[in-house]
Biopython code that builds the backbone (N, CA, C, O; Angstrom):
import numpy as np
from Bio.PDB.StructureBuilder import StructureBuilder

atoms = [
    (1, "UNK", "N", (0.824, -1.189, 0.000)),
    (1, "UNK", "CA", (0.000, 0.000, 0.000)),
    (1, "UNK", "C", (0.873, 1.260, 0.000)),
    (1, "UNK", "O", (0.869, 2.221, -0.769)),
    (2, "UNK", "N", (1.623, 0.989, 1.076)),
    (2, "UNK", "CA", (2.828, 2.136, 0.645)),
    (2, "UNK", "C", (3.535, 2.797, -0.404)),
    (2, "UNK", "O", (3.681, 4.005, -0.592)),
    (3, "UNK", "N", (4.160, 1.334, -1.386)),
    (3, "UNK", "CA", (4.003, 1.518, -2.923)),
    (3, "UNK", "C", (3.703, 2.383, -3.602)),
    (3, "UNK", "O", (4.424, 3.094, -4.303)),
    (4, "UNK", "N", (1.969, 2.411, -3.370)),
    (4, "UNK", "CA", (1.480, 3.015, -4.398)),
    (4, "UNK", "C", (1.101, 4.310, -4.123)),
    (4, "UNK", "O", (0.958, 5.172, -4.990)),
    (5, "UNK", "N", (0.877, 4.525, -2.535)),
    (5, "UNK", "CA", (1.133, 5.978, -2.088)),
    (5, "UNK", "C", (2.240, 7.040, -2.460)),
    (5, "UNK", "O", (2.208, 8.271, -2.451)),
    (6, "UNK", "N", (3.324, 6.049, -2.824)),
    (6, "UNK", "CA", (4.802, 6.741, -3.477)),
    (6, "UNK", "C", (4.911, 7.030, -4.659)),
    (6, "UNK", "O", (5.566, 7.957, -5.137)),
    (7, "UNK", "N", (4.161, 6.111, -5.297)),
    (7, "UNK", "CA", (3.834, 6.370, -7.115)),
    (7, "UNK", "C", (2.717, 7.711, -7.116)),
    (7, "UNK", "O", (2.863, 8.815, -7.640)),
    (8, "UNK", "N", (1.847, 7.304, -6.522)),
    (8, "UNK", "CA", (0.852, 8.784, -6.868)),
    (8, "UNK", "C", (1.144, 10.110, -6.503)),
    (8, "UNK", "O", (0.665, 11.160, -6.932)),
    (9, "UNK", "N", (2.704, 9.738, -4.944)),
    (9, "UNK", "CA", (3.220, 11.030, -5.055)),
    (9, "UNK", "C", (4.110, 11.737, -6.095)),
    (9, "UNK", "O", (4.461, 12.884, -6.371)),
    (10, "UNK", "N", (4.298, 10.471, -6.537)),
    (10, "UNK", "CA", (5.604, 10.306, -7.717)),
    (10, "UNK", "C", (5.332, 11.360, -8.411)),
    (10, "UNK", "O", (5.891, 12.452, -8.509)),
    (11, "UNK", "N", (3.885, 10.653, -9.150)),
    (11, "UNK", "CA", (3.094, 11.284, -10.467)),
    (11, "UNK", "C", (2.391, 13.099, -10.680)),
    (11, "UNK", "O", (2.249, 13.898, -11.606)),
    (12, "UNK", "N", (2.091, 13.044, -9.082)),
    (12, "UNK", "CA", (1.638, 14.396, -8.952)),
    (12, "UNK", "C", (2.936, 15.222, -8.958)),
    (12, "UNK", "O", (3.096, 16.237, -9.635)),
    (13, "UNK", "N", (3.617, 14.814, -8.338)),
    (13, "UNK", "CA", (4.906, 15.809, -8.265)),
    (13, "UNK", "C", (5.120, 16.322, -9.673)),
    (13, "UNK", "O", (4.959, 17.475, -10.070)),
    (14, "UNK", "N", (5.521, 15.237, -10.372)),
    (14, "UNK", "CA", (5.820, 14.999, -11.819)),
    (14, "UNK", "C", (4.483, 16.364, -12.436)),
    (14, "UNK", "O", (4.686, 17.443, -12.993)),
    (15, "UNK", "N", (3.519, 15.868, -12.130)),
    (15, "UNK", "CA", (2.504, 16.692, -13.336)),
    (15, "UNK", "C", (2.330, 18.034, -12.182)),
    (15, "UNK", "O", (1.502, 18.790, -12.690)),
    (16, "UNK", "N", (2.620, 18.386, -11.348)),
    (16, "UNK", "CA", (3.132, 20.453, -10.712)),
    (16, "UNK", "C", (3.830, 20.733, -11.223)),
    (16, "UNK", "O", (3.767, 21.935, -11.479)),
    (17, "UNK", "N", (5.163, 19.921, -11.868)),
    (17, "UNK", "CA", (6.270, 20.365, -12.310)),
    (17, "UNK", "C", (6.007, 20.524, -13.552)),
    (17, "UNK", "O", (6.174, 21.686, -13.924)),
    (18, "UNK", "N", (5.675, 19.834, -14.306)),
    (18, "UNK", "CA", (5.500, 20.471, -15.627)),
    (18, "UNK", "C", (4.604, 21.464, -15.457)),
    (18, "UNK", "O", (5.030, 22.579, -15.759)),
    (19, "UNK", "N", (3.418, 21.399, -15.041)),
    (19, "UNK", "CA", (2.932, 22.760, -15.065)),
    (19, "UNK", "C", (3.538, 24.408, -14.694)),
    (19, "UNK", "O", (3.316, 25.436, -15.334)),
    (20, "UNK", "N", (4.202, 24.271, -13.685)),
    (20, "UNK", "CA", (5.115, 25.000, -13.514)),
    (20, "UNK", "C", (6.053, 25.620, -14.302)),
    (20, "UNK", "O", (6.326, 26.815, -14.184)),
    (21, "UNK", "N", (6.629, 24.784, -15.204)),
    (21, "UNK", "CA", (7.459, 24.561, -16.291)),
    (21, "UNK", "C", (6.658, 25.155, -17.510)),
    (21, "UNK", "O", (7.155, 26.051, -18.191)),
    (22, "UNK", "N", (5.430, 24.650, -17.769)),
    (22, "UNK", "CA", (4.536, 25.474, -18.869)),
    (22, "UNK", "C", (4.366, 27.102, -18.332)),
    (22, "UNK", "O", (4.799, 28.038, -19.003)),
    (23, "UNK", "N", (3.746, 27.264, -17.166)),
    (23, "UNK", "CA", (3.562, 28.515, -16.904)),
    (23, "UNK", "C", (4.300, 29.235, -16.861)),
    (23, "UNK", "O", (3.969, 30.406, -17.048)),
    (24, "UNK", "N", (5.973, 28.832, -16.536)),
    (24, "UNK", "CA", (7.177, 30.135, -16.408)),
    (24, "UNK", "C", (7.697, 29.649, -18.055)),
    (24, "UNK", "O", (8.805, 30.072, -18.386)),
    (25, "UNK", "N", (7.078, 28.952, -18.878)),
    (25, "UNK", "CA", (7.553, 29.466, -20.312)),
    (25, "UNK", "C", (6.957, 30.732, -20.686)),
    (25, "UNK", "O", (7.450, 31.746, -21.179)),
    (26, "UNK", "N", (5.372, 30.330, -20.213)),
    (26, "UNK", "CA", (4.263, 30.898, -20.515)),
    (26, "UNK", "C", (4.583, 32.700, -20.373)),
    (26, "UNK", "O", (4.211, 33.735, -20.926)),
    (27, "UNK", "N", (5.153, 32.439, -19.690)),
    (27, "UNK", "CA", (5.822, 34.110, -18.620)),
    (27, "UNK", "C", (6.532, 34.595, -19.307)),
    (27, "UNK", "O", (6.130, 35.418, -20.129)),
    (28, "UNK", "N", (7.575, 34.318, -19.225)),
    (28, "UNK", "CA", (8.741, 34.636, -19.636)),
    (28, "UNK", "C", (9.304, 34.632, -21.064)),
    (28, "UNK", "O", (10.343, 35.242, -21.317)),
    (29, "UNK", "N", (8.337, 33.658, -22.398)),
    (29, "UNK", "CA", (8.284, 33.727, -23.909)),
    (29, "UNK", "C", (8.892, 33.141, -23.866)),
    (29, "UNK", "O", (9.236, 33.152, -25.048)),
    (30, "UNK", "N", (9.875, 32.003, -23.128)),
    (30, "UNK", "CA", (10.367, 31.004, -23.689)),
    (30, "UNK", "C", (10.329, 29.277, -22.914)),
    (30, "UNK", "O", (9.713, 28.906, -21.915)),
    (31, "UNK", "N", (10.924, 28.768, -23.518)),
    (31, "UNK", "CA", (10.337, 27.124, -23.170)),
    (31, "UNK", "C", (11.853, 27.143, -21.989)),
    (31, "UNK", "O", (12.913, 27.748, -22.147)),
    (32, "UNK", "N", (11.540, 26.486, -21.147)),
    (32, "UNK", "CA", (12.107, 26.584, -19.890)),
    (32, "UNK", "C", (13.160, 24.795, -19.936)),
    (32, "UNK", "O", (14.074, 24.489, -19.171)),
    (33, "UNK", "N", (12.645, 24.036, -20.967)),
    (33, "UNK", "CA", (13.545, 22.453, -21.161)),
    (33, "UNK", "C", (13.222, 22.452, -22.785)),
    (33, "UNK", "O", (12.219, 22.969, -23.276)),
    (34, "UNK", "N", (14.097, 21.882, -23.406)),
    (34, "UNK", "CA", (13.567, 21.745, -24.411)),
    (34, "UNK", "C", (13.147, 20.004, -24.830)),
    (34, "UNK", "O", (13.830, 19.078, -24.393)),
    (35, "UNK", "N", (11.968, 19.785, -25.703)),
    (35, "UNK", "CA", (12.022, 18.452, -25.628)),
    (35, "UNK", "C", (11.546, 18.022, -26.932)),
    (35, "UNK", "O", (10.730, 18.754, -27.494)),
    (36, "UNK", "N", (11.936, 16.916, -27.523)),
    (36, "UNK", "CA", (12.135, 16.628, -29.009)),
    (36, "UNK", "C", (10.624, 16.324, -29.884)),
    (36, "UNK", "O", (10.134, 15.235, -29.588)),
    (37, "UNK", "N", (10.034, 16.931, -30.651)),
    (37, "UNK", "CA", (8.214, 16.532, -30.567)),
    (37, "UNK", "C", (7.673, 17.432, -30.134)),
    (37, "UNK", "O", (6.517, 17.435, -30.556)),
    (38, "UNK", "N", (7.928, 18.492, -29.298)),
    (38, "UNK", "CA", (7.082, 19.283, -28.906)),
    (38, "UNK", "C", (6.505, 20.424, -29.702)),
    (38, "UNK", "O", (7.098, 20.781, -30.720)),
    (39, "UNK", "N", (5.606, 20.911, -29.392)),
    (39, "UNK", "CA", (5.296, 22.161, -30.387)),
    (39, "UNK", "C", (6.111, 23.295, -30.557)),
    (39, "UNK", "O", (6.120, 24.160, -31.433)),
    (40, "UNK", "N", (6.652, 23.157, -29.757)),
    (40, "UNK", "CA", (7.517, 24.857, -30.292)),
    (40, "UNK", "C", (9.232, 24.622, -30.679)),
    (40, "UNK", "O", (10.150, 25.435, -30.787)),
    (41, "UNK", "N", (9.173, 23.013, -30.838)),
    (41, "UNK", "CA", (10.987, 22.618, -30.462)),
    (41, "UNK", "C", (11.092, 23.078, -32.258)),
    (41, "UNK", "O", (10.174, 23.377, -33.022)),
    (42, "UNK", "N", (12.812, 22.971, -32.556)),
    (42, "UNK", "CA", (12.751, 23.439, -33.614)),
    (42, "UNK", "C", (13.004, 21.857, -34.333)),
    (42, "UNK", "O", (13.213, 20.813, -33.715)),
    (43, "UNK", "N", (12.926, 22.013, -35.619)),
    (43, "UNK", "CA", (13.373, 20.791, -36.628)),
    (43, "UNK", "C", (14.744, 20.483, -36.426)),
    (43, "UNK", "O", (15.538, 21.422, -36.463)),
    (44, "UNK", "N", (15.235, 19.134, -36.184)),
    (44, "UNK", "CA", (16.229, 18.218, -36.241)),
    (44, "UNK", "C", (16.804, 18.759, -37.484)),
    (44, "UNK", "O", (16.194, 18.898, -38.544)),
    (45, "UNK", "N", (18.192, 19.087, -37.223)),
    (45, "UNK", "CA", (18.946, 19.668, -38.913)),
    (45, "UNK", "C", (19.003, 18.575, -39.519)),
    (45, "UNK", "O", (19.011, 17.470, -38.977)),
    (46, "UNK", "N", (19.049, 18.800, -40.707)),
    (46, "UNK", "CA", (19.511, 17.309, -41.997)),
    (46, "UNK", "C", (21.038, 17.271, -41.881)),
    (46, "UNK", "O", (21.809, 18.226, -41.970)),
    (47, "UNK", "N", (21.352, 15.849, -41.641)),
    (47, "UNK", "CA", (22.951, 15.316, -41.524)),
    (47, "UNK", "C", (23.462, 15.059, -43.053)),
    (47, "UNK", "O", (23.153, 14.019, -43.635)),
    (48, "UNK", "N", (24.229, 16.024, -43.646)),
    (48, "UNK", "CA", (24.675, 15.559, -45.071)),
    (48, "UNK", "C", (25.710, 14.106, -44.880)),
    (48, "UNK", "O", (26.380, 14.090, -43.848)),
    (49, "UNK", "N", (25.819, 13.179, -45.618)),
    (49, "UNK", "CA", (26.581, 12.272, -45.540)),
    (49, "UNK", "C", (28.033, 13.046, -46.235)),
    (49, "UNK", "O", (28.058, 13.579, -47.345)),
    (50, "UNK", "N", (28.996, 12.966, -45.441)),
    (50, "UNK", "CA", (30.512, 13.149, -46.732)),
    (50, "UNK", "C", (30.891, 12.323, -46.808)),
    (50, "UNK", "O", (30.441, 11.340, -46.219)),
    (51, "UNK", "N", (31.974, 12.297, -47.618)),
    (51, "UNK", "CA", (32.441, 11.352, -48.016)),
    (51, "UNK", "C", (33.939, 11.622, -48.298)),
    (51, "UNK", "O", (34.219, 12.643, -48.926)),
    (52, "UNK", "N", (35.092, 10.647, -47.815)),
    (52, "UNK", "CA", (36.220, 11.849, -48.187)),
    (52, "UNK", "C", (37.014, 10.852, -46.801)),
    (52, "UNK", "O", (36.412, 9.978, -46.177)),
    (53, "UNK", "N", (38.663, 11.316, -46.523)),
    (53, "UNK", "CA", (39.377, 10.854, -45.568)),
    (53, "UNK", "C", (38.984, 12.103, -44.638)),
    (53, "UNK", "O", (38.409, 13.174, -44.833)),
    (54, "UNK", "N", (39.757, 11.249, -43.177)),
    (54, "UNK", "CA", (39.608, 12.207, -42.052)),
    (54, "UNK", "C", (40.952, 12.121, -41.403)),
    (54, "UNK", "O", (41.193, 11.169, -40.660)),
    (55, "UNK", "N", (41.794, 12.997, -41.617)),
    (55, "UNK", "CA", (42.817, 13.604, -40.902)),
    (55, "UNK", "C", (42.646, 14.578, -40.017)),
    (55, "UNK", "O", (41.647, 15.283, -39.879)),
    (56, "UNK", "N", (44.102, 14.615, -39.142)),
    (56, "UNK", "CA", (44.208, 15.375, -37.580)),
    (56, "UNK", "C", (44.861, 16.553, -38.339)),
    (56, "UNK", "O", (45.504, 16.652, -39.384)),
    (57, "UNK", "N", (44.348, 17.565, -37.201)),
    (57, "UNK", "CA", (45.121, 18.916, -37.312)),
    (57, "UNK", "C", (45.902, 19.201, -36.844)),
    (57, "UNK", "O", (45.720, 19.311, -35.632)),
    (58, "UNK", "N", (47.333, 19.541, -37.354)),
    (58, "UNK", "CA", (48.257, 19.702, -37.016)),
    (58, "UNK", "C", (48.576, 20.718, -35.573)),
    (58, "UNK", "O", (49.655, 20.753, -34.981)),
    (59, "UNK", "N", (47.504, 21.399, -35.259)),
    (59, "UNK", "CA", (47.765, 22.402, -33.984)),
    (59, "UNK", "C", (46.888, 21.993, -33.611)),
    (59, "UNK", "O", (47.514, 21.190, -32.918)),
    (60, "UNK", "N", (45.427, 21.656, -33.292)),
    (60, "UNK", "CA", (44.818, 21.017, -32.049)),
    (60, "UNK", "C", (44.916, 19.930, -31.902)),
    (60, "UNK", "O", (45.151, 19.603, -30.739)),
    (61, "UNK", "N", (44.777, 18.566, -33.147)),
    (61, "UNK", "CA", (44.925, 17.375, -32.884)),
    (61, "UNK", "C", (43.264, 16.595, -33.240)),
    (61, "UNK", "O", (42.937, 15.409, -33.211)),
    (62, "UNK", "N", (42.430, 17.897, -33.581)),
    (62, "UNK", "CA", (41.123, 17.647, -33.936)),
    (62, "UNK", "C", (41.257, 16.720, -35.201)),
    (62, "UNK", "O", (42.257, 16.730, -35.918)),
    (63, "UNK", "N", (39.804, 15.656, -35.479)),
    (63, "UNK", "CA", (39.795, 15.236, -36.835)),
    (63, "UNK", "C", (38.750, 15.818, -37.728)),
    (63, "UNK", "O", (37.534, 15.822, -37.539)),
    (64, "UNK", "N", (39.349, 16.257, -38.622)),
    (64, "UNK", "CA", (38.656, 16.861, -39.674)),
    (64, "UNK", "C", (38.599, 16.023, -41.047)),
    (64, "UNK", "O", (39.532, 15.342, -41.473)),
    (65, "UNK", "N", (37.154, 16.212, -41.763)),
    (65, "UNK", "CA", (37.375, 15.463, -43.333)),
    (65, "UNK", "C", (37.892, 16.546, -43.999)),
    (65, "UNK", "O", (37.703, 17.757, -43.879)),
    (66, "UNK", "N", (38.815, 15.654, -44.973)),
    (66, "UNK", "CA", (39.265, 16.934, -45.842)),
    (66, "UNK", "C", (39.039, 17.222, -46.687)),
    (66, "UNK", "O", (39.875, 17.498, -47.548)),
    (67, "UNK", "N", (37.241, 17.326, -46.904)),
    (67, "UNK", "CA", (36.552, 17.668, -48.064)),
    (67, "UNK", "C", (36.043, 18.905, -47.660)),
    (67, "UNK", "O", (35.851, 19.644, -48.625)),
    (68, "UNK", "N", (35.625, 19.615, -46.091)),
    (68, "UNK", "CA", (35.697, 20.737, -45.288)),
    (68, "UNK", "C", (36.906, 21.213, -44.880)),
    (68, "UNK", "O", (36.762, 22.340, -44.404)),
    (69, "UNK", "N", (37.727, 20.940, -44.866)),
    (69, "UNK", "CA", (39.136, 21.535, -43.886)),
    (69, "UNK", "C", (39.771, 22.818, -44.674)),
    (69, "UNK", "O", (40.013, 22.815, -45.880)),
    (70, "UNK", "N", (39.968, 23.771, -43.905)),
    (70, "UNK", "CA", (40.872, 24.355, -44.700)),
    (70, "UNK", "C", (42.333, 23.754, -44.859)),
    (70, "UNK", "O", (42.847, 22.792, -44.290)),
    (71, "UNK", "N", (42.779, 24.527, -45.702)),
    (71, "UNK", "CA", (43.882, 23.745, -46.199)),
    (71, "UNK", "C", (45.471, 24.454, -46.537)),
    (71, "UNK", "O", (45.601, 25.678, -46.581)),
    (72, "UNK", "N", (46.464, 23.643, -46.731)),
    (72, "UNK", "CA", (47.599, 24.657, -46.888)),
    (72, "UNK", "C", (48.496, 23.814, -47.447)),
    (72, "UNK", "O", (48.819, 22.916, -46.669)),
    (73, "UNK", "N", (49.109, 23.760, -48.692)),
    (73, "UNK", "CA", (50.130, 22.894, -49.042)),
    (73, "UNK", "C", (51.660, 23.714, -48.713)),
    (73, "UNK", "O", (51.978, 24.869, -48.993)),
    (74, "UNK", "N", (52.413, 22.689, -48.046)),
    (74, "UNK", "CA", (53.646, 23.352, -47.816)),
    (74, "UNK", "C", (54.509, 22.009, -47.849)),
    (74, "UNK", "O", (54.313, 20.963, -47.231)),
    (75, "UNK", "N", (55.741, 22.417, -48.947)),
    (75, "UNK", "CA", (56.435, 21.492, -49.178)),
    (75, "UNK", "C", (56.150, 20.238, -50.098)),
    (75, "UNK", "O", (57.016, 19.399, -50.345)),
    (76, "UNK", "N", (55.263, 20.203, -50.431)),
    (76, "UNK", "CA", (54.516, 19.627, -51.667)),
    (76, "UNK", "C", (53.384, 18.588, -50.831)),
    (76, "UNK", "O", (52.615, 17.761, -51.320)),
    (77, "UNK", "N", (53.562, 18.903, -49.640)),
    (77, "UNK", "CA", (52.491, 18.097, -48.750)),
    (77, "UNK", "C", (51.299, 19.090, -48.400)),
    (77, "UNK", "O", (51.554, 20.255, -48.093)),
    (78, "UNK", "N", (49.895, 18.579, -48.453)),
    (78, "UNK", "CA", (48.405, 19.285, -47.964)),
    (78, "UNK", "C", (48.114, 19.141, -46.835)),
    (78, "UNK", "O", (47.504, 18.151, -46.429)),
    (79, "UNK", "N", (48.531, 20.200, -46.033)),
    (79, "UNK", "CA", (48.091, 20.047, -44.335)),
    (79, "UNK", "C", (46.547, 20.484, -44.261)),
    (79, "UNK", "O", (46.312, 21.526, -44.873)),
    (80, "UNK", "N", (45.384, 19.843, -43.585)),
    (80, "UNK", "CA", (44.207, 20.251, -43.169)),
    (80, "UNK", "C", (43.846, 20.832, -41.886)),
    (80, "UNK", "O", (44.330, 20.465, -40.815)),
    (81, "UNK", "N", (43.371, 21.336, -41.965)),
    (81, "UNK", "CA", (43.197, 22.281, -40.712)),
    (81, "UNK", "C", (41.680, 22.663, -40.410)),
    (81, "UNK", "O", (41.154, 23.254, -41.353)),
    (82, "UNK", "N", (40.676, 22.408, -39.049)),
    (82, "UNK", "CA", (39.929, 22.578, -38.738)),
    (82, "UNK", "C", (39.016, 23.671, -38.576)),
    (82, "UNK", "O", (37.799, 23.804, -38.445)),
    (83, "UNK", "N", (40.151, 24.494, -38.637)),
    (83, "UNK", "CA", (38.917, 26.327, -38.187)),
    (83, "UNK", "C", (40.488, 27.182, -39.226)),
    (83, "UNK", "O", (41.558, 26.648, -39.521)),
    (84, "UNK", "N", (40.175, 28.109, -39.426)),
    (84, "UNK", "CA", (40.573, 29.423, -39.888)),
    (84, "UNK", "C", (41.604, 29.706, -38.884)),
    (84, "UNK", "O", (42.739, 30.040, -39.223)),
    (85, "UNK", "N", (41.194, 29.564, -37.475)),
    (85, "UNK", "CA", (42.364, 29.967, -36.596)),
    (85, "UNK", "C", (43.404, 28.830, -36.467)),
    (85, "UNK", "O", (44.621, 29.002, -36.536)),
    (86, "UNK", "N", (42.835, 27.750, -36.289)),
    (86, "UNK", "CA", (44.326, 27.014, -36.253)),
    (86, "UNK", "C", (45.166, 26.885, -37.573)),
    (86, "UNK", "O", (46.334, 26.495, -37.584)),
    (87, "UNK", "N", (44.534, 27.211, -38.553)),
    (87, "UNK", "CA", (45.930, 27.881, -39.709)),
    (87, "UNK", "C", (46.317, 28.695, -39.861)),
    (87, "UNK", "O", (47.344, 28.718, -40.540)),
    (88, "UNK", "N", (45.934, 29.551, -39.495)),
    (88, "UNK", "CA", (46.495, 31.115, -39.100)),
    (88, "UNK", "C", (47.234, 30.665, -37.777)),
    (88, "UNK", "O", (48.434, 30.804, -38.013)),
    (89, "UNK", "N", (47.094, 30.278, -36.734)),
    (89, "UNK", "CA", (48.208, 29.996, -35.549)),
    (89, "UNK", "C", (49.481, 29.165, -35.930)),
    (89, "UNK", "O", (50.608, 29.346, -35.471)),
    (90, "UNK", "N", (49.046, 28.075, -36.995)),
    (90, "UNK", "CA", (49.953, 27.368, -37.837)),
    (90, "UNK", "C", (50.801, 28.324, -38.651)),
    (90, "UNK", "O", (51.954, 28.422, -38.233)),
    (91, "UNK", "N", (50.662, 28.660, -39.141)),
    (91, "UNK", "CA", (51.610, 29.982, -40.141)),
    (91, "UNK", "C", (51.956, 30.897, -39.285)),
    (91, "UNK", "O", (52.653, 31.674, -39.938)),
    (92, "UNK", "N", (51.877, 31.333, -38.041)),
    (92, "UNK", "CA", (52.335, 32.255, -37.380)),
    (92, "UNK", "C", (53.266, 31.738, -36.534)),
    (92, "UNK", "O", (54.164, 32.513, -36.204)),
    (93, "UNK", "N", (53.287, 30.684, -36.116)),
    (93, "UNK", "CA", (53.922, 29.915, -35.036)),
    (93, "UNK", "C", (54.992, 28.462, -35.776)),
    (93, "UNK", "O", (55.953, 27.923, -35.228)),
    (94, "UNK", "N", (54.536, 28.219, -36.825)),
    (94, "UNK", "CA", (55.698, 27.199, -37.705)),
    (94, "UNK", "C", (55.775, 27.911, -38.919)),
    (94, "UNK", "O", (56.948, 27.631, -39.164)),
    (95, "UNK", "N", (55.458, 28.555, -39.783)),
    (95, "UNK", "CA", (56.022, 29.235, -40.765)),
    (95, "UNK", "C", (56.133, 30.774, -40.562)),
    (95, "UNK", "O", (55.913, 31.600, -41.448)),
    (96, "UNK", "N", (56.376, 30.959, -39.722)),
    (96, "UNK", "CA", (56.450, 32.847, -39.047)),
    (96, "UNK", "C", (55.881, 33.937, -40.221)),
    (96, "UNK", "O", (56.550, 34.843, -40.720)),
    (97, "UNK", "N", (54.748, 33.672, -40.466)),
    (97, "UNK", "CA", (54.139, 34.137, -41.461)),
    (97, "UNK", "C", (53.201, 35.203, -40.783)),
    (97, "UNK", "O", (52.769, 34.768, -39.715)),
    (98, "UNK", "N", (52.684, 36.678, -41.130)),
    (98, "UNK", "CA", (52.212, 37.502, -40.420)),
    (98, "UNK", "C", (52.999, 38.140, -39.397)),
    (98, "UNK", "O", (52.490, 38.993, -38.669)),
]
sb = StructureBuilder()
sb.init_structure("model")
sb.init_model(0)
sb.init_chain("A")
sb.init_seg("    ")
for serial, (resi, resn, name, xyz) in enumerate(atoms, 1):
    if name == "N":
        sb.init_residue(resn, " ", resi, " ")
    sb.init_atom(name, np.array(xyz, "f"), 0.0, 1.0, " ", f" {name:<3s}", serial, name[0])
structure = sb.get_structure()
């Protein structure tokens, strides 16, 4: 009997809280959790498939495909690089460039 005294506290707890949760969205113009299905959540982005190798970056160690990476040939070799800044930190710091 106890049990089920614990479940119905369970459940009520459970359904104040969301209400709670609706009403200070309600307040405040925005959703207070977000949850996947709901009416106001936004659309799941589309995952493009690539296709392509995935090499490390030479200054963080990140893996990048190198069909996105920026890029830099030096020495007749194509280094890839993850963001704009770690090739720019790369050329400033191993080719004293800038």
């Amino acid at each position: 009997m106890r049990l089920l005294a614990y479940l119905f506290d369970f459940i009520v707890f459970i359904v104040i809280g969301r209400l709670v949760g609706l009403i200070l969205s309600r307040l405040f113009g925005k959703q207070t959790a977000f949850r996947w299905g709901s009416p106001g959540a936004a659309p799941r982005p589309a995952h493009e498939t690539r296709q392509g190798e995935t090499v490390r970056d030479p200054v963080c160690g990140m893996f990048v495909s190198t069909e996105v990476s920026h890029q830099l040939k030096q020495d007749g070799k194509l280094l890839h690089f993850c963001s704009e800044e770690c090739l720019e930190r790369y050329q400033k710091e191993v080719l004293h460039v800038g």
